[in-house]
C-alpha positions as CSV (number, residue, x, y, z in Angstrom):
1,X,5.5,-5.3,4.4
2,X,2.5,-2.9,4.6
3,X,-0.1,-4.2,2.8
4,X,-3.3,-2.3,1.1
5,X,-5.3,-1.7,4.3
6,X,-2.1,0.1,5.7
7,X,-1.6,1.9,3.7
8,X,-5.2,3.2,3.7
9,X,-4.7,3.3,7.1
10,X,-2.0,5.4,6.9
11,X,-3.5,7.8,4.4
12,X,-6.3,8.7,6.7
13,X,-4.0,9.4,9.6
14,X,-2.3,12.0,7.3
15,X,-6.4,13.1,6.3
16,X,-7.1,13.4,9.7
17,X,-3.7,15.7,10.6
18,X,-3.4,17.7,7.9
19,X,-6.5,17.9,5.1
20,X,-7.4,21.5,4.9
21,X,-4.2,23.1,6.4
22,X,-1.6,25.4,5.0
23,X,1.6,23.8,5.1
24,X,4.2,26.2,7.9
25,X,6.9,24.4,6.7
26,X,8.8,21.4,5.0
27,X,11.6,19.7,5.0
28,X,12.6,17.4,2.6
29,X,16.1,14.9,2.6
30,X,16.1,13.3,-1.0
31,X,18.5,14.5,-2.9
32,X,16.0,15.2,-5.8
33,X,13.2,17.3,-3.6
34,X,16.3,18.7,-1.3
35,X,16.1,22.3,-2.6
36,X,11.6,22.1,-2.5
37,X,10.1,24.2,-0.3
38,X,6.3,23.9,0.5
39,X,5.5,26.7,2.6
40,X,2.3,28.2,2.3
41,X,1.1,25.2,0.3
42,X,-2.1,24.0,1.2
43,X,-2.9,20.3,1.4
44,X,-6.1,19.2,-0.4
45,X,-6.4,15.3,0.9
46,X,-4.5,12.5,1.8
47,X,-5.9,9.2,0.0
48,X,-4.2,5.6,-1.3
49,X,-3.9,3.9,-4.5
50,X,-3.4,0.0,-3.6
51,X,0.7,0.3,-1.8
52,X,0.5,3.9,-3.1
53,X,0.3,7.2,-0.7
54,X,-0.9,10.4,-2.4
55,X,-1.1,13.5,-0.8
56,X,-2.7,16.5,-2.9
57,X,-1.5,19.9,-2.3
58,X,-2.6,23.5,-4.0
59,X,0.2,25.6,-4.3
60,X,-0.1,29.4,-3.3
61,X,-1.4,31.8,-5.9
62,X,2.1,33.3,-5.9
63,X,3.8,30.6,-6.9
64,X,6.2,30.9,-9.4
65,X,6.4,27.9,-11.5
66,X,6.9,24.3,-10.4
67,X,9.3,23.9,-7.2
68,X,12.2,22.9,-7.6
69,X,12.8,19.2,-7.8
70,X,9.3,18.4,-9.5
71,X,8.7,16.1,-12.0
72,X,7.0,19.0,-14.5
73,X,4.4,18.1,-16.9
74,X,5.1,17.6,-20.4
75,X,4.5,20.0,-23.6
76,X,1.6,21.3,-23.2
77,X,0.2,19.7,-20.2
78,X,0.2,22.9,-18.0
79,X,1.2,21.9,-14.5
80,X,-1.4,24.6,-12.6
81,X,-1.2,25.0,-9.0
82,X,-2.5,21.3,-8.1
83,X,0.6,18.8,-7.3
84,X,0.9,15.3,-5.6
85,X,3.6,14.5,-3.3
86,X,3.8,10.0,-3.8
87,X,4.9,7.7,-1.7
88,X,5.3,4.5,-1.5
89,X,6.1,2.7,1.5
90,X,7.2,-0.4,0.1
91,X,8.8,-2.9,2.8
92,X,9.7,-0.5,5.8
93,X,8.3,2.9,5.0
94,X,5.8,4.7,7.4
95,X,4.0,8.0,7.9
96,X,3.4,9.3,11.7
97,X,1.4,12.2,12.6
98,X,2.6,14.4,15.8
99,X,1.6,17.1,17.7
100,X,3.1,20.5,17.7
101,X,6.1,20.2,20.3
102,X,5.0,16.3,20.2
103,X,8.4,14.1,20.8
104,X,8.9,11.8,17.6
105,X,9.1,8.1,17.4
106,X,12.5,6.5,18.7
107,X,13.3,5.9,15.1
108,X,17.2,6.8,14.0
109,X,16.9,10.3,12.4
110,X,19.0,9.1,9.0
111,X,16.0,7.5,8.3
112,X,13.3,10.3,7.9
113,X,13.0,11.5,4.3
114,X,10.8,14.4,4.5
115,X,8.7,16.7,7.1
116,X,5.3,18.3,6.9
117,X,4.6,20.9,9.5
118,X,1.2,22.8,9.9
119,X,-0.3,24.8,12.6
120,X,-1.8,21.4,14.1
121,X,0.4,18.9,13.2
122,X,3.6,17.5,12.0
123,X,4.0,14.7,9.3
124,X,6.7,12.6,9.4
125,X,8.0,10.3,6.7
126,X,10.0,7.8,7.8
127,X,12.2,5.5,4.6
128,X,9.7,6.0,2.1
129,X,9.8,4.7,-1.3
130,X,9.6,6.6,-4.6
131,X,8.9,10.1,-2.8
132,X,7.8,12.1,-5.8
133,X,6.1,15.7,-6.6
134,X,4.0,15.7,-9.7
135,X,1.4,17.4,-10.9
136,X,-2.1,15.8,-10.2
137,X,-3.3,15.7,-13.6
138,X,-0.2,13.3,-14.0
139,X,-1.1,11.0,-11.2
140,X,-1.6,8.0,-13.6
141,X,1.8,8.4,-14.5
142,X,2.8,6.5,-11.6
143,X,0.0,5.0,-10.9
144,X,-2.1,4.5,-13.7
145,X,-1.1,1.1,-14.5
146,X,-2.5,-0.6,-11.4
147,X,-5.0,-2.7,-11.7
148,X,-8.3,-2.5,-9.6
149,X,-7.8,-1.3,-5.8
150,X,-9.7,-3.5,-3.4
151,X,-10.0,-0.5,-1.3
152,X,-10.9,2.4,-3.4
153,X,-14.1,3.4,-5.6
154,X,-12.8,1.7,-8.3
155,X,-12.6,-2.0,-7.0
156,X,-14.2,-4.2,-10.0
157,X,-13.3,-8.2,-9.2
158,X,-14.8,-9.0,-12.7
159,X,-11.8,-6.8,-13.9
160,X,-9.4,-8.4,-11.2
161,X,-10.3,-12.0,-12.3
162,X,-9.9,-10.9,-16.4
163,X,-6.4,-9.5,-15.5
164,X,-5.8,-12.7,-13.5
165,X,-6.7,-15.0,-16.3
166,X,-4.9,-13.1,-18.9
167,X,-1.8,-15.2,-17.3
168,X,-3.0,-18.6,-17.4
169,X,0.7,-19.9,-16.5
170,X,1.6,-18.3,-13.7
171,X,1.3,-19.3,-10.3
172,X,-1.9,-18.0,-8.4
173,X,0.9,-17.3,-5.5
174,X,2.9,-14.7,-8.0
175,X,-0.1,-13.1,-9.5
176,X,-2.2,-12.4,-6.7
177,X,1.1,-10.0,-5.2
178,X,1.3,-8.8,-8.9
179,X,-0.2,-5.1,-8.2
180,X,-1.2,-4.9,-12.3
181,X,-3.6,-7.3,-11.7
182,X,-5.6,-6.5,-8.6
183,X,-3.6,-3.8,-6.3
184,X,-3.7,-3.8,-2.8
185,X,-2.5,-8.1,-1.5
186,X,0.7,-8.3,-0.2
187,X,2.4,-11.4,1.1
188,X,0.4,-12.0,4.2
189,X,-3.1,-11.5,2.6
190,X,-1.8,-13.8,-0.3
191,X,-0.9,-16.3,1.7
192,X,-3.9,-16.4,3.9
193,X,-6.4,-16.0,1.5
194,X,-5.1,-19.2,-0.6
195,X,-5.0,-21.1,2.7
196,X,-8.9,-19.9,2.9
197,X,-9.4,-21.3,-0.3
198,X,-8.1,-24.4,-0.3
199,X,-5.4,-23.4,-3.3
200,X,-1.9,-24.2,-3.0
201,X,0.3,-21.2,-3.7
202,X,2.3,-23.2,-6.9
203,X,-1.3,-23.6,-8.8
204,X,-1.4,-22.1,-12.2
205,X,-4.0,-19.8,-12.4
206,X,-5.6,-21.3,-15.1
207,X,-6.0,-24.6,-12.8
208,X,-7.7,-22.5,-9.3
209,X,-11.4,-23.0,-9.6
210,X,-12.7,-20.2,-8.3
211,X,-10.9,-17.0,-9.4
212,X,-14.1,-14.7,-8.9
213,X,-14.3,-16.5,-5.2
214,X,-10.5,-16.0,-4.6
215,X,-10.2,-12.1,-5.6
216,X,-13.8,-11.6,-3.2
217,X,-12.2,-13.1,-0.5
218,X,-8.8,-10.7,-0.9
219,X,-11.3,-7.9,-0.8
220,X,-13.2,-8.9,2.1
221,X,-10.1,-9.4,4.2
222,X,-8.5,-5.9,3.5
223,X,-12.0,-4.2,4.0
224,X,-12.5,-5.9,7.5
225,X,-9.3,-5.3,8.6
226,X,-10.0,-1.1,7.5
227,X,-9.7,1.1,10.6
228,X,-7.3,-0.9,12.7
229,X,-3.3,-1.4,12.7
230,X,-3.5,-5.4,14.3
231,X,-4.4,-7.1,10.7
232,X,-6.4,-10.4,11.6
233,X,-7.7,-12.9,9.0
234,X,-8.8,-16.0,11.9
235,X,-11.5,-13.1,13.8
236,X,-8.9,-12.7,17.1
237,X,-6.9,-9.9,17.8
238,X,-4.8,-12.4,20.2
239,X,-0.9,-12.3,19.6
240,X,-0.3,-15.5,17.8
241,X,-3.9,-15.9,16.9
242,X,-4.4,-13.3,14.1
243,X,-3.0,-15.9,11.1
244,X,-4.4,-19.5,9.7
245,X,-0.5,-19.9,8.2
246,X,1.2,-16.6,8.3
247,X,4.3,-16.5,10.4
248,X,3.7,-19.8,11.6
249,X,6.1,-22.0,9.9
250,X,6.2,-25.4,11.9
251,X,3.7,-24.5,14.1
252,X,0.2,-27.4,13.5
253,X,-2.4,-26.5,11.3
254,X,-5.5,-25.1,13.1
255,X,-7.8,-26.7,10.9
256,X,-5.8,-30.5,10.4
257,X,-2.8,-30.3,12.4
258,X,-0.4,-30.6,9.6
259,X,3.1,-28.6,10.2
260,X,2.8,-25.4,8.0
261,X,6.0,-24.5,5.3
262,X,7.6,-22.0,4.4
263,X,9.2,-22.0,1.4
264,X,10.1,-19.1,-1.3
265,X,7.9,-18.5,-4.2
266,X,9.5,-16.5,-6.7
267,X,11.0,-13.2,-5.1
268,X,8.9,-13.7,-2.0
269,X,8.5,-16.6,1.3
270,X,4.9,-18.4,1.3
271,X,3.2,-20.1,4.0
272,X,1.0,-23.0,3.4
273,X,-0.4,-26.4,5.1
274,X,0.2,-28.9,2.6
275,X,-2.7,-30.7,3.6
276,X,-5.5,-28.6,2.7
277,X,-4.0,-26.9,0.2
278,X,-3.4,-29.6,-2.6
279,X,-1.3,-28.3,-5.6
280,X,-2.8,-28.7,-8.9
281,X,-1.5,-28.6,-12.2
């Protein structure tokens, strides 16, 4: 499943193609954006919200209210020309960028759910999630109940640990992927980081010792893994040395030797040595 650093991956490859270019043409295969047209549209930036792909557009002066298949603003909010096309790429979605006459990805074409074409470049969008146009003064409609992104400007881990700790019962495994409380972890930084610490998964977050410690790590990870697609959490971009307990179920511990589980946790699998990671209760 992507996690928050690829998705902000991801947004800065769509930066990168089409920030500052007027839109030749779209094609979009939802049924509720099937009729939109953004021709002439001009894209403003590409950035990420924790899991969350937003891509801001301008529409043409000529346009002539909002296209069809938009989510319009309410009374009185006045959409203007400034709308968001969201994302989200949840467990298989992904975004490729292409050049002009470029051959696509050997993915099956049943799966692509919209196209971006510009003099330069060519957006793809393959299974996305939740694709969406809104206006951008309505952003935190569908995004506004996030809780801080450990990627973006707004990252506060004081915040983090206070939306933690406002669910004293739950396990530390289930409220670390909980995006309303810090936005950004998915399954394989969750695991990892918890390994890191010393925490077993089934903790209660009112028993892990260290919240503050535990969110600073999660945002350490993300950030140094910025930039590239091979996510690593040991320091080596080897195959089958990226992960402490990751993938590895079976396979010895590299700090004690201890098989690691796997086991699921709520809706999700977690991997964890149960060694060094003593539960507590």
């Amino acid at each position: 499943m992507p996690e928050g650093d690829t998705v902000w991956n991801t947004a800065r490859v769509l930066q990168r193609a089409l920030a500052g270019a007027r839109l030749t043409g779209s094609d979009f295969r939802v049924p509720q954006l099937a009729a939109t047209d953004l021709t002439g549209w001009t894209v403003r930036e590409s950035t990420s919200r924790g899991k969350h792909l937003l891509l801001r557009l301008t529409a043409p002066p000529d346009a002539a209210g909002p296209p069809p298949g938009a989510t319009a603003g309410g009374p009185g909010t006045g959409a203007g020309r400034d709308w968001t096309l969201h994302s989200h790429l949840r467990m298989d979605g992904a975004w490729r960028a292409y050049a002009p006459g470029e051959r696509w990805a050997a993915r099956p074409a049943h799966l692509i759910r919209v196209v971006l074409r510009s003099p330069g470049a060519v957006a793809v969008g393959y299974h996305l999630h939740e694709l969406a146009l809104i206006p951008t003064a309505e952003e935190e409609s569908l995004v506004g109940h996030l809780g801080p992104d450990l990627l973006g400007p707004d990252w506060d881990p004081d915040e983090a640990v206070r939306r933690l700790a406002a669910h004293p019962d739950e396990t530390i495994g289930e409220a670390l992927l909980d995006q309303r409380n810090l936005a950004g972890v998915g399954n394989l930084y969750k695991c990892e980081v918890l390994f890191l610490r010393g925490v077993s998964p089934w903790t209660p977050v009112r028993a892990v010792p260290d919240l503050a410690g535990t969110v600073t790590l999660a945002q350490r990870l993300l950030a140094a893994n910025r930039g590239r697609w091979t996510q690593s959490t040991t320091g080596s971009l080897h195959r089958g040395q990226t992960s402490y307990v990751y993938g590895r179920r079976a396979q010895p511990c590299r700090r004690c030797g201890t098989a690691i589980r796997k086991e699921e946790l709520g809706e999700r699998v977690t991997y964890w040595c149960p060694a060094c990671q003593p539960e507590r209760r």
